[in-house]
C-alpha positions as CSV (number, residue, x, y, z in Angstrom):
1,X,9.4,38.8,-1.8
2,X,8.9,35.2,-2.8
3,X,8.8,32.7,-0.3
4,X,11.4,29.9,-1.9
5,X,11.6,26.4,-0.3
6,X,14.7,23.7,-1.5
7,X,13.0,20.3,-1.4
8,X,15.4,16.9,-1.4
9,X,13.9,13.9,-3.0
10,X,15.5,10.8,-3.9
11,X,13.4,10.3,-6.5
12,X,10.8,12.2,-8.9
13,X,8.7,12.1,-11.3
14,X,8.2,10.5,-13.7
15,X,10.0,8.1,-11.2
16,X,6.2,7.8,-9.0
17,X,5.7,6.2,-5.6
18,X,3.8,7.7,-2.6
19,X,5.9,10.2,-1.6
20,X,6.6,11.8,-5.4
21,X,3.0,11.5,-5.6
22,X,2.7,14.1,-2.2
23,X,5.2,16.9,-3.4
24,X,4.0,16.8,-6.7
25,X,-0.1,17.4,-5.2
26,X,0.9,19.6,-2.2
27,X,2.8,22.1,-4.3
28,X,0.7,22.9,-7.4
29,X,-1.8,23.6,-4.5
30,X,0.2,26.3,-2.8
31,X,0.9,28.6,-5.6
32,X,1.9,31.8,-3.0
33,X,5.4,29.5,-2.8
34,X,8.4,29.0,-4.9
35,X,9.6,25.5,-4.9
36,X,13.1,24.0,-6.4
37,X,13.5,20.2,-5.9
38,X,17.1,18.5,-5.9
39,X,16.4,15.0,-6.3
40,X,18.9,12.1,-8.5
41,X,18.7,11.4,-11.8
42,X,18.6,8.6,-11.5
43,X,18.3,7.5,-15.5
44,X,20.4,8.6,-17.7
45,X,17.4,9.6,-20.6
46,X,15.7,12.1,-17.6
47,X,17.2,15.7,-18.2
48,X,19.2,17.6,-15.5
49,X,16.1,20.0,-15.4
50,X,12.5,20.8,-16.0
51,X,9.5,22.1,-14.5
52,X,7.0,19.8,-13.6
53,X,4.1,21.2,-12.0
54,X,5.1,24.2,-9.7
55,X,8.5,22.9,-8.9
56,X,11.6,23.4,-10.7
57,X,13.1,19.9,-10.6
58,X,17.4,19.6,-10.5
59,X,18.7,16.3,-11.6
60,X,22.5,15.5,-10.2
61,X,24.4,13.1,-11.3
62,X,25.0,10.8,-14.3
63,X,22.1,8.4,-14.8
64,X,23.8,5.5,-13.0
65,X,20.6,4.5,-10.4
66,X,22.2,3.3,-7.3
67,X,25.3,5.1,-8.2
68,X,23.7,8.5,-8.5
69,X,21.3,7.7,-5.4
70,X,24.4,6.9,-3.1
71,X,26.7,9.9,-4.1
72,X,23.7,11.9,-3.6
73,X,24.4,13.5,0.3
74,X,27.3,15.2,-1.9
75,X,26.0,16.1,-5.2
76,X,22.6,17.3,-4.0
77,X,24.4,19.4,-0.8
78,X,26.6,20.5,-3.7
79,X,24.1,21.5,-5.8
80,X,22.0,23.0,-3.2
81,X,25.1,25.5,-2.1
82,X,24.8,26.8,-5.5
83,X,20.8,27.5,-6.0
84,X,21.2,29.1,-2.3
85,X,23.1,32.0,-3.7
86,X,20.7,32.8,-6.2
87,X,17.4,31.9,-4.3
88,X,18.4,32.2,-0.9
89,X,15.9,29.1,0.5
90,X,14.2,29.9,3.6
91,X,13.1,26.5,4.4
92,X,14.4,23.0,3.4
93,X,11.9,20.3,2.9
94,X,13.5,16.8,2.4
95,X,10.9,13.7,1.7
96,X,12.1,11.2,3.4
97,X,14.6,10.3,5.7
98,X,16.7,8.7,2.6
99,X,20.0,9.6,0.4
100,X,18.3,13.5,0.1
101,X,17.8,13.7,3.7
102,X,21.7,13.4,4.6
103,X,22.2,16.3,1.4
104,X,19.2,18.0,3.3
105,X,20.5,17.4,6.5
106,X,24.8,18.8,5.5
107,X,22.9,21.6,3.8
108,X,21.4,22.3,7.4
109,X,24.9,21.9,9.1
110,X,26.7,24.1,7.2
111,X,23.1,27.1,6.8
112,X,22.1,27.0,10.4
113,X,19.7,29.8,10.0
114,X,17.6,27.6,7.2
115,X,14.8,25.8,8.7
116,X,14.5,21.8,7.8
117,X,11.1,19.7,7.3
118,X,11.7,16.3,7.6
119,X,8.7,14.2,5.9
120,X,8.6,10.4,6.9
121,X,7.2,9.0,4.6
122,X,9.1,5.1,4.8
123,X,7.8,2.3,3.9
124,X,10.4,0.1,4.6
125,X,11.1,-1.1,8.6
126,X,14.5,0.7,10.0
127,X,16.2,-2.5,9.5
128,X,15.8,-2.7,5.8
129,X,19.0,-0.6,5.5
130,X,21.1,-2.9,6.9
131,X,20.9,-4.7,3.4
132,X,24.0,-1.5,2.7
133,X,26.2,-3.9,4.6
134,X,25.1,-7.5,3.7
135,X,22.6,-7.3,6.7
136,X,25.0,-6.9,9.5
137,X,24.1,-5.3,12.5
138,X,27.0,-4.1,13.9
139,X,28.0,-2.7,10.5
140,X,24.6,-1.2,10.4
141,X,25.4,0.1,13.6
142,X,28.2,2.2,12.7
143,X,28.5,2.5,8.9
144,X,24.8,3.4,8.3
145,X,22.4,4.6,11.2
146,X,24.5,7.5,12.3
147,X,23.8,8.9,8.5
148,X,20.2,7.7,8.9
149,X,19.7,9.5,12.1
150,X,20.8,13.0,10.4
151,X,17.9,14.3,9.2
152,X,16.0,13.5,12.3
153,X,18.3,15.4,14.6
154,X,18.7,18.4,12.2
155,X,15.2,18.7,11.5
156,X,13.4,21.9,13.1
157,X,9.8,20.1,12.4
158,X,9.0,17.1,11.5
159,X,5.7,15.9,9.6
160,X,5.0,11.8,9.3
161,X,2.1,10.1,7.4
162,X,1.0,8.1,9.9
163,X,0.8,7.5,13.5
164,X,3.4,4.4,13.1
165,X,5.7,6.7,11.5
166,X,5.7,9.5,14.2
167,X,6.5,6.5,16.8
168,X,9.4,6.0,14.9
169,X,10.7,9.3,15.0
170,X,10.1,9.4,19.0
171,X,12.0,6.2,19.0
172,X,14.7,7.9,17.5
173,X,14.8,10.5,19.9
174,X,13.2,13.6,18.2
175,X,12.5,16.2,20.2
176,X,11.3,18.8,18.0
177,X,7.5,19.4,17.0
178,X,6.0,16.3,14.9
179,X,2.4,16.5,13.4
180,X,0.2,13.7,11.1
181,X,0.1,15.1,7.8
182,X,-0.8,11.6,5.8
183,X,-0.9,11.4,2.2
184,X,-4.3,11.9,0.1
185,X,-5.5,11.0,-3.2
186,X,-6.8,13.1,-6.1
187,X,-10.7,12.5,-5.5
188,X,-10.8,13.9,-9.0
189,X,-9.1,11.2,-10.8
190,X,-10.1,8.4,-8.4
191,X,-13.4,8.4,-7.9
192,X,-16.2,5.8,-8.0
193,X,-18.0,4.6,-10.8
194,X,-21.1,2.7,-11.7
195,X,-19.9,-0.6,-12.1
196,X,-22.5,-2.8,-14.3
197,X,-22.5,-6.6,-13.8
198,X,-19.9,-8.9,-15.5
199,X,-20.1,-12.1,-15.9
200,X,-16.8,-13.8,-15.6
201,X,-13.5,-14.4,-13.0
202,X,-13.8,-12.6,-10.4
203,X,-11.2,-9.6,-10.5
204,X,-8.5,-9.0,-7.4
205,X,-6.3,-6.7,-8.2
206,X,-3.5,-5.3,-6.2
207,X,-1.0,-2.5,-7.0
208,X,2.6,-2.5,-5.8
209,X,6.1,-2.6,-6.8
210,X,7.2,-5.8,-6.6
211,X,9.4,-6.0,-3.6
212,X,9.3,-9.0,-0.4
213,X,7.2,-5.9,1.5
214,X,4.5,-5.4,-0.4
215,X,3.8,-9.4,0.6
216,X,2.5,-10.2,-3.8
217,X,3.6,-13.3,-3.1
218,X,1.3,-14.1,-0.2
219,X,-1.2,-12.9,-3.0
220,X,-0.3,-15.3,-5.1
221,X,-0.2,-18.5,-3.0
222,X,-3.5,-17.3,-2.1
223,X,-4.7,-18.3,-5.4
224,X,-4.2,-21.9,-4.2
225,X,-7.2,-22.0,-1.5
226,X,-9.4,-19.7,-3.9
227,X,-12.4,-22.2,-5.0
228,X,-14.2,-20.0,-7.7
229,X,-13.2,-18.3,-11.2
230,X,-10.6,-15.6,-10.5
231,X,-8.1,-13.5,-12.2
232,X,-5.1,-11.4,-10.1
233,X,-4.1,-8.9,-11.7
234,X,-0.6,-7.1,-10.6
235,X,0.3,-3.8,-11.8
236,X,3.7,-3.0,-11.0
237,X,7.6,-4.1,-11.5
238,X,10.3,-4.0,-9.4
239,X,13.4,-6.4,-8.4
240,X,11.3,-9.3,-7.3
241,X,9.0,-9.7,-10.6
242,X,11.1,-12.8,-11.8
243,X,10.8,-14.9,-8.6
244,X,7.3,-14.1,-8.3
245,X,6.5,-14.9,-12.4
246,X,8.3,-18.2,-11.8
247,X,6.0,-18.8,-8.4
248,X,2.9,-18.0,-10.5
249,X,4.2,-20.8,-13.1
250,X,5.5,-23.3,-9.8
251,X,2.1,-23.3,-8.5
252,X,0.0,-23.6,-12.3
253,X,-1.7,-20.2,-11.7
254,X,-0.4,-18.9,-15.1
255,X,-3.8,-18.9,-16.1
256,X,-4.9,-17.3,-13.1
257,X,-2.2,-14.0,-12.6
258,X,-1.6,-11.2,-15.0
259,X,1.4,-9.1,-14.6
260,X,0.6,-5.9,-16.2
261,X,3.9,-4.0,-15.2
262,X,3.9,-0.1,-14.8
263,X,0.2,1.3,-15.6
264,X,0.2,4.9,-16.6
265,X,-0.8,6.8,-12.8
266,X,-3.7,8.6,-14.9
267,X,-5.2,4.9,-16.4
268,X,-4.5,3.7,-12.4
269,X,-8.6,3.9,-11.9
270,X,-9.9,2.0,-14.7
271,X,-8.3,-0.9,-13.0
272,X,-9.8,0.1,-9.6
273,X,-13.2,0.1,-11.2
274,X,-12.8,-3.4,-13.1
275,X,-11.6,-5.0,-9.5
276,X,-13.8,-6.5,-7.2
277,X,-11.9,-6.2,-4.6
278,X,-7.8,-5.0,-4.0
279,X,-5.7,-6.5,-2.0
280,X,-1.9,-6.0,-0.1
281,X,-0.3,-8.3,1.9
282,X,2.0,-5.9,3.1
283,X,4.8,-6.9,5.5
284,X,5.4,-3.2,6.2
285,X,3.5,-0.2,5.0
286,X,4.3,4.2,5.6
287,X,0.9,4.4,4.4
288,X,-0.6,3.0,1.7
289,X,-1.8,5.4,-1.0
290,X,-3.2,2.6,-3.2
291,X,-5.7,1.6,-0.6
292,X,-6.8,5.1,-0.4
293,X,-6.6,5.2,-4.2
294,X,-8.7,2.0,-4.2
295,X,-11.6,2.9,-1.5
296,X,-11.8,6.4,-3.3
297,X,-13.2,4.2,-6.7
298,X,-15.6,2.5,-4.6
299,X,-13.4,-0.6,-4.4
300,X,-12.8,-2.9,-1.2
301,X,-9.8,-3.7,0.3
302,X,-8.2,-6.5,2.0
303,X,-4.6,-5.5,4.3
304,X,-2.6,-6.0,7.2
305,X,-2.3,-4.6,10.4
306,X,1.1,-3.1,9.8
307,X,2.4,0.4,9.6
308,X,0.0,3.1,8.9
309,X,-2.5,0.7,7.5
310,X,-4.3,0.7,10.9
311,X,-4.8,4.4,10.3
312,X,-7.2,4.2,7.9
313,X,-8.7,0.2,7.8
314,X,-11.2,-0.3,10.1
315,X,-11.8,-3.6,10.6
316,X,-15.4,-4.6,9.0
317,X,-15.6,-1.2,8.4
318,X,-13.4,0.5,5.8
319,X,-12.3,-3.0,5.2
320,X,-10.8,-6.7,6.4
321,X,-7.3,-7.6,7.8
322,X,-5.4,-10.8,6.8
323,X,-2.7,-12.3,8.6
324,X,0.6,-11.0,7.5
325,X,2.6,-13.9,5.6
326,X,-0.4,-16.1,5.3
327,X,-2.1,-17.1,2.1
328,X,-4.5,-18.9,3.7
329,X,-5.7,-16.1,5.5
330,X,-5.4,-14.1,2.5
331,X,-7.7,-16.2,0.7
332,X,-10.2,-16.4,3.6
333,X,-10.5,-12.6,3.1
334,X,-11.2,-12.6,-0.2
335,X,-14.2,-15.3,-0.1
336,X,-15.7,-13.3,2.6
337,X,-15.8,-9.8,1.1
338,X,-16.5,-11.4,-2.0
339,X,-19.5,-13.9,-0.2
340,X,-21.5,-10.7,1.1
341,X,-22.8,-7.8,-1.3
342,X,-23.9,-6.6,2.2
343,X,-20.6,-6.8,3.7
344,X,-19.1,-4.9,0.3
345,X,-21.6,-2.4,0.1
346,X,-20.8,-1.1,4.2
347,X,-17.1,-1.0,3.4
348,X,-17.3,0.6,0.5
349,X,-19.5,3.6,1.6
350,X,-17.3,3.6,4.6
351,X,-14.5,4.1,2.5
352,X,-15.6,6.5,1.1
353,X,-16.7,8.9,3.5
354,X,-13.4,8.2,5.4
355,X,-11.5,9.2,2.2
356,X,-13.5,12.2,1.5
357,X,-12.8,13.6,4.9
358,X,-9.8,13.1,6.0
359,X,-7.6,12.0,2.8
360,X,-7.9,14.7,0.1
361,X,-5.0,16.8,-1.1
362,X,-6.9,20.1,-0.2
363,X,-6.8,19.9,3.3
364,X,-3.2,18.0,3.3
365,X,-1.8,20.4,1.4
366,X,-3.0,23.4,4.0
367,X,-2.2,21.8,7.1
368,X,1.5,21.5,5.6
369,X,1.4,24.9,4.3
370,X,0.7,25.7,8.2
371,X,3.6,24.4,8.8
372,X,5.9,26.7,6.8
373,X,4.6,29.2,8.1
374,X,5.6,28.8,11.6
375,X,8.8,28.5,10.6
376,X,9.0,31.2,8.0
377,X,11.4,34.5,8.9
């Protein structure tokens, strides 16, 4: 008998952040299990299915982005009824506490016998979702958080990827099981390479969509205070990339920053490689799989002491914290790491060895495999 799992995603490939990234690695590692994923289309060019990997992947609704994303609690708990009777899902797995976790969640409600997985994997603060109803609380209040708080009083386990994430949850009022699962990175794509000495700007690189969270406009300013030859490069696009082009062109760095827009995930490490160090100013961080992605290539990193970034950076020792919303302290960063091969050549061996052992998809995806299994009937 096959041992099926429903996943509910928001997203999915080739839609890629963090946590598409996690299903996608964590499945094709447990091939003893039988996953579907309901997730919105999203774009109208993506087909209502495929395989990708080891998951069948079920696209609902028209193609309309936000339209498709907020009428999925219905379509996907729709669409999920009707894979049940054919598959009859033993455990639902929703990634993130998003659009798919209300579907995941009603699906729940209305199957009490399934057992529902809730990964946090957010990256955003709570209060980013009051921007649903034009940031005001009491609307928040009442029109959004009792839908937010669904999956997390539904769920019969709960996994976060970091220890800022699993506060969250307890602040929410979770009582059931909740273990550190954090993301990983493929140590066989990213992975550190001889890197022979150009001359030239230095290269600081930083990945990110370009939303105010991810802090690329601290980055930026930053290049203000920097008193040597330097090229930013940002790899990325998202809603913010015409403010921060016209920032770039306000403060005469257009000689400076290079926005390279989205970067095929398998060409990701050639850019690690060329940087001398990466950098992300972030405001609020699940995670941070780029920073993994970056020490794994042997490449240093600069971030703040937000979210799960404390998890992993070390400070002086897997790498150097800025100041949130401070180019100035930014740019002192990046001098220092930049001043010391000594420095450089600590934090990135340090890196390393942290990625190695505790960040590869191997051991991530066994520890949540351990966790379907206590709940498998």
């Amino acid at each position: 008998m096959s041992k099926n799992i429903l996943i509910f995603s928001t997203a999915y490939f080739p839609l890629v952040g963090g946590a598409e990234v996690a299903a996608k690695e964590i499945t094709q590692r447990l091939p003893d299990w039988q996953f579907d994923l309901i997730t919105a289309r999203i774009k109208s060019g993506l087909k209502k299915f495929e395989r990708i990997g080891n998951i069948n992947v079920y696209r609902v609704g028209l193609g309309l982005g936000f339209l498709d994303k907020f009428l999925l609690p219905i379509t996907g708990y729709l669409k999920a009824r009707q894979l049940n009777k054919k598959n009859n899902y033993q455990i639902i797995w929703s990634v993130m506490a998003s659009q798919a976790g209300v579907a995941a969640a009603f699906f729940k409600i209305f199957h009490s016998q399934k057992k529902l997985v809730l990964t946090l994997q957010e990256g955003d603060k709570e209060e980013h979702l009051k921007r649903y109803v034009f940031g005001l609380g009491f609307l928040y209040k009442f029109l959004i958080r009792p839908w937010h708080l669904l999956p997390f009083r539904n769920a019969d386990a709960i996994t976060a990827i970091s220890s800022d994430l699993k506060k969250r949850a307890l602040e929410n009022g979770v009582k059931v099981p909740i273990k550190i699962i954090p993301n990983a990175v493929d140590l066989k794509l990213f992975r550190p390479k001889e890197k022979a000495a150009v001359s030239g700007p230095k290269i600081i690189l930083t990945v990110s969509r370009l939303v105010k969270k991810n802090g690329v406009d601290d980055l930026i300013k930053a290049g203000q205070y920097l008193n040597f030859d330097f090229k930013i490069l940002i790899i990325g696009v998202g809603p913010d990339e015409s403010k921060l082009k016209k920032l770039t062109k306000k403060l005469n760095l257009e000689n400076r920053v290079e926005f390279l827009g989205q970067v095929e995930y398998s060409n990701l490490p050639d850019y690690y490689h060329r940087a001398n160090v990466f950098v992300r100013p972030s405001l609020s961080e699940g995670l941070g799989n780029v920073f993994l992605e970056a020490m794994a290539c042997g490449t240093p990193i600069i971030g703040t002491p937000v979210g799960g970034i404390p998890d992993f950076l070390i400070e002086r020792e897997t790498g150097l914290f800025c100041q949130t919303g401070n180019p100035k302290s930014v740019a002192q960063k990046i001098e220092e790491i930049l001043a010391s091969e000594s420095l450089r050549e600590n934090l990135i061996k340090n890196g390393l060895e942290i990625v190695r052992e505790k960040y590869n998809w191997d051991n991530i995806a066994r520890q949540m495999e351990g966790v379907y299994d206590k709940l498998y009937c």
